[in-house]
N, C-alpha and C positions, 0 to 999 in steps of 0.2 A: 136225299132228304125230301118228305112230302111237303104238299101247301096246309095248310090252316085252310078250312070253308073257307072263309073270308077273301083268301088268297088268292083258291083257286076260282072262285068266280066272279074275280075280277082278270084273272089270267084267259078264263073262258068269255069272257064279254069283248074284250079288248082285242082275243084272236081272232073273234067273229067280226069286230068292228075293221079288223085289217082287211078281209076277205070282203067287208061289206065295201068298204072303198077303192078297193078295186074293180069286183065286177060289177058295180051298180051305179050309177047316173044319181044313187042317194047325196044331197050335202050334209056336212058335217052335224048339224041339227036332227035331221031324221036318222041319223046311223046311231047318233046317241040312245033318241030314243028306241030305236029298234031294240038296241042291246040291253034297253036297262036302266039306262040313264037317264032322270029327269032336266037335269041341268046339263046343257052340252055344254059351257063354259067348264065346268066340272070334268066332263065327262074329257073336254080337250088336254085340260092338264094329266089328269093320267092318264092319258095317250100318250102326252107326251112325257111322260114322266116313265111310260113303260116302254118306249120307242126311241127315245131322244128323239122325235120331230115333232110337231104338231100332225093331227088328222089332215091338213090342208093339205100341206109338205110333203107326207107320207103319197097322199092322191096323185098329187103332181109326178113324184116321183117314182113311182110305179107304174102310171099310165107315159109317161115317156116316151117318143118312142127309139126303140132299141136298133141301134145301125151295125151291122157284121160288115165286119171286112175279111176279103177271101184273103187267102194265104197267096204269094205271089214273090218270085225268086229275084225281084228288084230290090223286095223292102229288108235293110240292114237287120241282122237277127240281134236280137236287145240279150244282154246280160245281167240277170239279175243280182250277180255275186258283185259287180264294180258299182263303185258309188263315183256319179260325175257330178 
């Protein structure tokens, strides 16, 4: 099923807005307006209304940073089929 205009260019502002808060040092006020939005109060609730987080949240949690653990024949292998 397609979007409605309307739909999709809020779908297109919003996916820009994600990418914009990730790679860019922008806050939440200038990503609004980059995308479109005059009111970033506005602009945060259908952020968060398209994301379930806020723009803030979203930031945080994506710039995070990400720790890998090697694989190593100490750590017990987990089951996902048993519930403890």
């Amino acid at each position: 099923m397609g979007y409605s205009p309307h739909a999709y260019l809020i779908k297109v502002r919003l996916e820009r807005a994600k990418e914009l808060l990730i790679t860019t040092s922008f806050n939440v006020s200038e990503i609004s307006f980059a995308v479109g939005y005059e009111n970033p109060l506005y602009f945060s609730r259908m952020f968060k209304k398209y994301t379930g987080v806020s723009p803030a949240n979203y930031k945080k949690q994506m710039s995070a940073p990400v720790i890998f653990v090697e694989e190593h024949d100490n750590y017990p292998e987990f089951n996902f089929d048993t519930e403890e």
